[in-house]
C-alpha positions as CSV (number, residue, x, y, z in Angstrom):
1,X,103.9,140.9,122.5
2,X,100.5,139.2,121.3
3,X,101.2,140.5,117.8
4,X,104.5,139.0,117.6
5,X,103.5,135.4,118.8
6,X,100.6,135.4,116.5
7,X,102.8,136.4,113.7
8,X,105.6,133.7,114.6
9,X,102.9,131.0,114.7
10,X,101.9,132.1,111.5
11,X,105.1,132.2,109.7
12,X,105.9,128.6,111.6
13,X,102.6,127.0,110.1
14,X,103.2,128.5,106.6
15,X,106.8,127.2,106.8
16,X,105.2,123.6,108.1
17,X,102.4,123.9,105.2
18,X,105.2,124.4,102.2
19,X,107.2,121.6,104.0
20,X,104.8,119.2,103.9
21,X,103.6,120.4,100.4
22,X,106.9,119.6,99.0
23,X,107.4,116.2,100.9
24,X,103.8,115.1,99.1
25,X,104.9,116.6,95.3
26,X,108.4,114.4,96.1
27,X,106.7,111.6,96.8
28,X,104.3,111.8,94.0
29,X,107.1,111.9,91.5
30,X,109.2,108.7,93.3
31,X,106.1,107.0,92.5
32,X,105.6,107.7,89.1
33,X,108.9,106.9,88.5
34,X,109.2,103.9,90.4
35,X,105.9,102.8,88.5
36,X,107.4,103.6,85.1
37,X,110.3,101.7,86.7
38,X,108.6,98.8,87.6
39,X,106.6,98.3,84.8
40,X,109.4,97.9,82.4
41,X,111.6,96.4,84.6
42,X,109.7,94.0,87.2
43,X,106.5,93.3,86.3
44,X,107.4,90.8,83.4
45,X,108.1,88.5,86.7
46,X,106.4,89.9,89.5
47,X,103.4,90.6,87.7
48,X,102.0,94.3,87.6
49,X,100.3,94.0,90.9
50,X,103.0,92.2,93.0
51,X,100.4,90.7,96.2
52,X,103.0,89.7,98.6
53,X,105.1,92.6,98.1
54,X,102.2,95.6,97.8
55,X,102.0,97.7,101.0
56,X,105.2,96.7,102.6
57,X,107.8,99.2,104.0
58,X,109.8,100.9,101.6
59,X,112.9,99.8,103.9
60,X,112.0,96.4,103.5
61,X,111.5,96.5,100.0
62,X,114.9,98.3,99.5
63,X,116.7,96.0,101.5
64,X,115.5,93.1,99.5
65,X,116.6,94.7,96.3
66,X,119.9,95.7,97.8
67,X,120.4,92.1,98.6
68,X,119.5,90.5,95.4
69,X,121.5,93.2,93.4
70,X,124.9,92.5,95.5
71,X,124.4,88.6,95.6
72,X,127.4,86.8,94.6
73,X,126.1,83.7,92.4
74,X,122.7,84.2,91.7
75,X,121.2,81.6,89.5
76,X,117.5,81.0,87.6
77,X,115.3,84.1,88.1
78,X,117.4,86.3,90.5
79,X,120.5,86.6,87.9
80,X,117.7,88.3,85.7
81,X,116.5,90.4,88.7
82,X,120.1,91.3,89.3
83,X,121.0,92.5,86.1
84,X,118.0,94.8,86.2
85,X,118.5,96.2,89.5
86,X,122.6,96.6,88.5
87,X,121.7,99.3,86.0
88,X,119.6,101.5,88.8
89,X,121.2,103.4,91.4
90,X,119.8,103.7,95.0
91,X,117.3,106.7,94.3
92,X,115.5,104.5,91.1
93,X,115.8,101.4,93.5
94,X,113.6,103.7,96.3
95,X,111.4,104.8,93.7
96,X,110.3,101.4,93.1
97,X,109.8,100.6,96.7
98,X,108.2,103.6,97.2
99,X,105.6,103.0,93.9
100,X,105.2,99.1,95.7
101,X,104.5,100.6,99.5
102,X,101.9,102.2,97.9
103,X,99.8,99.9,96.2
104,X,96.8,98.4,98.1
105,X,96.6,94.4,98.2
């Protein structure tokens, strides 16, 4: 019975250890691409290292995107901001959140 629990921990932290492994390579590539994203799309205005947005929640950042891209009349520097984000879909639009959340201010 011993050898069985010790070998079904064992499998169950492998299968945790590969889980987590591939949850850190995912969120290394979002950020790459959200920074590749960001630089050629955002940081013209928001400048490359964007103080009052750096570090917030990726849910929060999102949101704020989502709501500038699906404004009705946006005028002055949000109509340029919308016409970026209108050519990304939701997974570029969380790669760029996700690159933000992870900068330090």
């Amino acid at each position: 019975m011993t050898r069985y629990l010790r070998h079904g921990i064992l499998m169950l932290a492998a299968i945790l250890l590969v889980a987590g492994v591939q949850t850190v390579v995912a969120q290394d590539a979002a950020q790459k691409k959200g920074a590749e994203l960001y630089a050629n799309l955002c940081a013209s205005c928001h400048t490359p290292t964007p103080a009052k947005m750096m570090g917030k929640p990726v849910e929060a950042l999102t949101a704020g995107m989502d709501k500038v891209k699906n404004m009705s009349s946006p005028s002055g520097p949000l109509l340029k901001m919308q016409e970026n984000l209108k050519t990304l879909n939701a997974e570029q639009i969380n790669d760029i959140a996700v690159y933000i959340n992870q900068l330090k201010p």
